[in-house]
C-alpha positions as a Markdown table, in Angstrom:
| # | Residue | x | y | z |
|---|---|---|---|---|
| 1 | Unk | -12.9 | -0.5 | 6.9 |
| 2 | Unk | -13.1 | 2.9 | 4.7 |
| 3 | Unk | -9.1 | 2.8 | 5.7 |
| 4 | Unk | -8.6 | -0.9 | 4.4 |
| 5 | Unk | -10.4 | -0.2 | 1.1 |
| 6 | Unk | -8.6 | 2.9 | 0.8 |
| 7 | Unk | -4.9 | 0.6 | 1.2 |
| 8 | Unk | -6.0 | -1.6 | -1.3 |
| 9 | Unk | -7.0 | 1.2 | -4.0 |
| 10 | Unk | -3.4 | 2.6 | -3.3 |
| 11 | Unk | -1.7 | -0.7 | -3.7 |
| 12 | Unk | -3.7 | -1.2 | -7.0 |
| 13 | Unk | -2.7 | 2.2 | -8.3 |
| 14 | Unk | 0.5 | 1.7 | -7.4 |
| 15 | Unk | 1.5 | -1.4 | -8.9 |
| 16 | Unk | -1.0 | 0.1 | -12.0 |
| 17 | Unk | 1.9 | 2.9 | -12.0 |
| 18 | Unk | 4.8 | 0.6 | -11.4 |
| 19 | Unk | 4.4 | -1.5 | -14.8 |
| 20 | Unk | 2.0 | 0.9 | -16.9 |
| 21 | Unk | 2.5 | 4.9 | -17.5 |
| 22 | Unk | -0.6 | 5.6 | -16.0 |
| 23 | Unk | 0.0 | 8.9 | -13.6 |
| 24 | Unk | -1.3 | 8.6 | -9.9 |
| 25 | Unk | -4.7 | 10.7 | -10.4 |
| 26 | Unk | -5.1 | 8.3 | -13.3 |
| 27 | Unk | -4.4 | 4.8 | -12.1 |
| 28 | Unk | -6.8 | 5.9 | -8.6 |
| 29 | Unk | -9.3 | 6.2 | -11.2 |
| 30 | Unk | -9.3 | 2.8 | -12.5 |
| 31 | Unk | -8.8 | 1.7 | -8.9 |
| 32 | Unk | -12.3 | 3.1 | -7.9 |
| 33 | Unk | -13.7 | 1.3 | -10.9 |
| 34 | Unk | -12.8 | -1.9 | -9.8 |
| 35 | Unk | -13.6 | -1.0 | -6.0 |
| 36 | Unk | -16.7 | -0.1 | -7.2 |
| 37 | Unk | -17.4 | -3.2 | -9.8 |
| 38 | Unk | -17.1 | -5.6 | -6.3 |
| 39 | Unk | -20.1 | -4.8 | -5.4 |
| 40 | Unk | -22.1 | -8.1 | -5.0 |
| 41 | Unk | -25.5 | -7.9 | -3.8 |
| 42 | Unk | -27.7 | -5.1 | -4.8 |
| 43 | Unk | -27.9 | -3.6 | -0.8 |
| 44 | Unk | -24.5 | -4.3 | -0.2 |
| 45 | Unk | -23.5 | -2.5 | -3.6 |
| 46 | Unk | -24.8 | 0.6 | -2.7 |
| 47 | Unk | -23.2 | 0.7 | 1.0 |
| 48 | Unk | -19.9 | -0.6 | -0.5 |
| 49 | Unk | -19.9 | 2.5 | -3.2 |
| 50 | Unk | -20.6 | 4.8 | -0.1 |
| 51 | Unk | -17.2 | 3.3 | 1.4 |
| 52 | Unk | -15.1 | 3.5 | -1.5 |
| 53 | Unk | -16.3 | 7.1 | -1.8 |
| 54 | Unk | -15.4 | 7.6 | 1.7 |
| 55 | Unk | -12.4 | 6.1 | 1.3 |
| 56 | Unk | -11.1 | 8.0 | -1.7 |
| 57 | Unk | -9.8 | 11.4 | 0.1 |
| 58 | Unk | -7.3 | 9.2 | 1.8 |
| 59 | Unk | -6.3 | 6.8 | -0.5 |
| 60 | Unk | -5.2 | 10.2 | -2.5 |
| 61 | Unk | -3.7 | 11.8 | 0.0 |
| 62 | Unk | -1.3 | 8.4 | 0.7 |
| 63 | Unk | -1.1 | 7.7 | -3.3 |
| 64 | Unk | 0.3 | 10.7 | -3.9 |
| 65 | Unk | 2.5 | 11.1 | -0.5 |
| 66 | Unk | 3.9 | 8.0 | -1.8 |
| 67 | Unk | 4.9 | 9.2 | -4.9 |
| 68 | Unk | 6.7 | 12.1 | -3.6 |
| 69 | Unk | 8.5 | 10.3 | -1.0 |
| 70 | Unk | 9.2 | 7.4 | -3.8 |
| 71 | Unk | 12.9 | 7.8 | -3.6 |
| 72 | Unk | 13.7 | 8.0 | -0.2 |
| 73 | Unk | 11.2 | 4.2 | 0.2 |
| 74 | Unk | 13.0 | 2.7 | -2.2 |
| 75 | Unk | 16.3 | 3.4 | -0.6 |
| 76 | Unk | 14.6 | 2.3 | 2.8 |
| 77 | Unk | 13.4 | -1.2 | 1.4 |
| 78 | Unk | 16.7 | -1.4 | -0.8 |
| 79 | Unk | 18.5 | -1.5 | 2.9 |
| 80 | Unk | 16.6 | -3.4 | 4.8 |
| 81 | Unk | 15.5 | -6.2 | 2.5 |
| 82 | Unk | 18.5 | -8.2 | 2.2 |
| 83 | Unk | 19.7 | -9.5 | -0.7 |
| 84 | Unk | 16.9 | -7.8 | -2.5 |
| 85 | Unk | 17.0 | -5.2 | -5.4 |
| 86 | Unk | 14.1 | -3.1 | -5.2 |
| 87 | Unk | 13.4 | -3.5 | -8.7 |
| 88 | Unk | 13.8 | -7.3 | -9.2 |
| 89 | Unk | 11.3 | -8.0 | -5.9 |
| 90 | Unk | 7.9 | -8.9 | -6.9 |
| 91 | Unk | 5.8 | -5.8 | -7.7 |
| 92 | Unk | 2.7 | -7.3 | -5.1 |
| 93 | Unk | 5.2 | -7.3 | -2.1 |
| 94 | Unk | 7.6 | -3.8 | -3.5 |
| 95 | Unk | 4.8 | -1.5 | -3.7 |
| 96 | Unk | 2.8 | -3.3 | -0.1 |
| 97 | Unk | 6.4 | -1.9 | 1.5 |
| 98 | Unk | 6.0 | 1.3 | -0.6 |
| 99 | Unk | 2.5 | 1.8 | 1.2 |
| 100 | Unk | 3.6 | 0.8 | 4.6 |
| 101 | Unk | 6.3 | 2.9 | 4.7 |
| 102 | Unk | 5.2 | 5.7 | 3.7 |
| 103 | Unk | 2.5 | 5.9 | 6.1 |
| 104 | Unk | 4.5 | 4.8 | 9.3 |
| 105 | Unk | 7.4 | 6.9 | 8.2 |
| 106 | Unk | 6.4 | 9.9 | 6.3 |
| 107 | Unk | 2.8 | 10.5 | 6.2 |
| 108 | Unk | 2.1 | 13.5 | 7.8 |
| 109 | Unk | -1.0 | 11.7 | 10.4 |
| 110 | Unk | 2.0 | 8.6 | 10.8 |
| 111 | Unk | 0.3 | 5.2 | 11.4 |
| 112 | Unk | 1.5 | 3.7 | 14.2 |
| 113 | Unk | 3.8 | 1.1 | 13.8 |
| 114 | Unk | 1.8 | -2.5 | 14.7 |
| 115 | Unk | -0.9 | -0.9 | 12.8 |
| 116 | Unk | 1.0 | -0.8 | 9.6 |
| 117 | Unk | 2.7 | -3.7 | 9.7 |
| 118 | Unk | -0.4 | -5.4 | 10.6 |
| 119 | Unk | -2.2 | -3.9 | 7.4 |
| 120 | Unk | 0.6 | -4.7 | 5.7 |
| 121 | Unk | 0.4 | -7.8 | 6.3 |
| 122 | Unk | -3.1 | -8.7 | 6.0 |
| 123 | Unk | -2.6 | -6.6 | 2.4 |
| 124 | Unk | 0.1 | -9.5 | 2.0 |
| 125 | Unk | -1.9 | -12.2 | 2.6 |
| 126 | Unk | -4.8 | -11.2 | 0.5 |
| 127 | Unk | -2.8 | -9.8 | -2.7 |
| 128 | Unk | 0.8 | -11.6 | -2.8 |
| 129 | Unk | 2.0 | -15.2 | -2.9 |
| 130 | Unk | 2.5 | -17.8 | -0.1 |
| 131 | Unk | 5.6 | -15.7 | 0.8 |
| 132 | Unk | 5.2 | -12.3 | 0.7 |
| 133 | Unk | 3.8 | -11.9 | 4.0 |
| 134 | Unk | 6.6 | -13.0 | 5.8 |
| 135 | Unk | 8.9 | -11.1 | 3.5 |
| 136 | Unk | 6.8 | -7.8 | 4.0 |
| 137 | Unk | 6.7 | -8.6 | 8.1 |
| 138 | Unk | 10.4 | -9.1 | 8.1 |
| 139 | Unk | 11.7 | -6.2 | 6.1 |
| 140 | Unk | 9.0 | -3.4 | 7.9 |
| 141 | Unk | 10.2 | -5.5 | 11.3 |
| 142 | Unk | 13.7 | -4.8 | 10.5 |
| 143 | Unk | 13.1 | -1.4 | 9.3 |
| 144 | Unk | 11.3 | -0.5 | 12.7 |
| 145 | Unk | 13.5 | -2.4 | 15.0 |
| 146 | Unk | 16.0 | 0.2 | 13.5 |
| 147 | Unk | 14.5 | 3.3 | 13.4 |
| 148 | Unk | 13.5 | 2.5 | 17.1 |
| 149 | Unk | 17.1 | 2.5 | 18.2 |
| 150 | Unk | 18.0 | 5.6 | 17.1 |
């Protein structure tokens, strides 16, 4: 779980980044807040802060990976989601690939592959429309389907 809550912090500071000026130490900031303010029940409050704390070391560590490796994802998504412009896809589903990615393909403790697209996924489902998890499957399917044949 720490792992999950730490995807969805990244995917909030990331589409925080992608449509405001907030800078990555910033917008991880704001994404602890709100980790932090769903907190329900008293009990589970105080175990869910302990998670989010656990949580934030990596959720840095990909936030930032991702920004530096920003240009190269892009171009990845760009070819592999057809008849797409990385700019003019829906921020949920562009920056969901931008995670993915980044972890299967540059992170330096790689995710392995079902893994990611499973979490990316499940991040689809949760976050984006009735469409972006097949969109999110299909481009990361075609992206791997690749890379495996080389």
């Amino acid at each position: 779980m720490i792992r999950r809550t730490a995807r969805e912090m990244v995917l909030q500071s990331l589409f925080q980044m992608d449509f405001t000026d907030a800078k990555p130490e910033e917008a991880l900031e704001i994404a602890e807040e709100v980790q932090d303010g769903m907190n329900g029940l008293p009990a589970a409050a105080a175990a869910h802060r302990d998670e989010v704390a656990k949580a934030m070391p990596y959720a840095r560590t990909v936030l930032l990976g991702t920004e530096a490796h920003l240009a190269e994802i892009d171009a990845l998504i760009g070819k592999y989601a057809i008849n797409w412009e990385v700019p003019r896809m829906p921020g949920i589903d562009r920056n969901i690939l931008r995670l993915a990615i980044y972890e299967m393909c540059f992170a330096e403790d790689k995710v392995p592959v079902n893994v990611g697209v499973n979490e990316a996924v499940e991040l689809a489902k949760e976050f984006g429309s009735d469409e972006s998890s097949r969109f999110v499957n299909g481009v990361l399917g075609k992206l791997m389907r690749d890379r495996a044949g080389k």
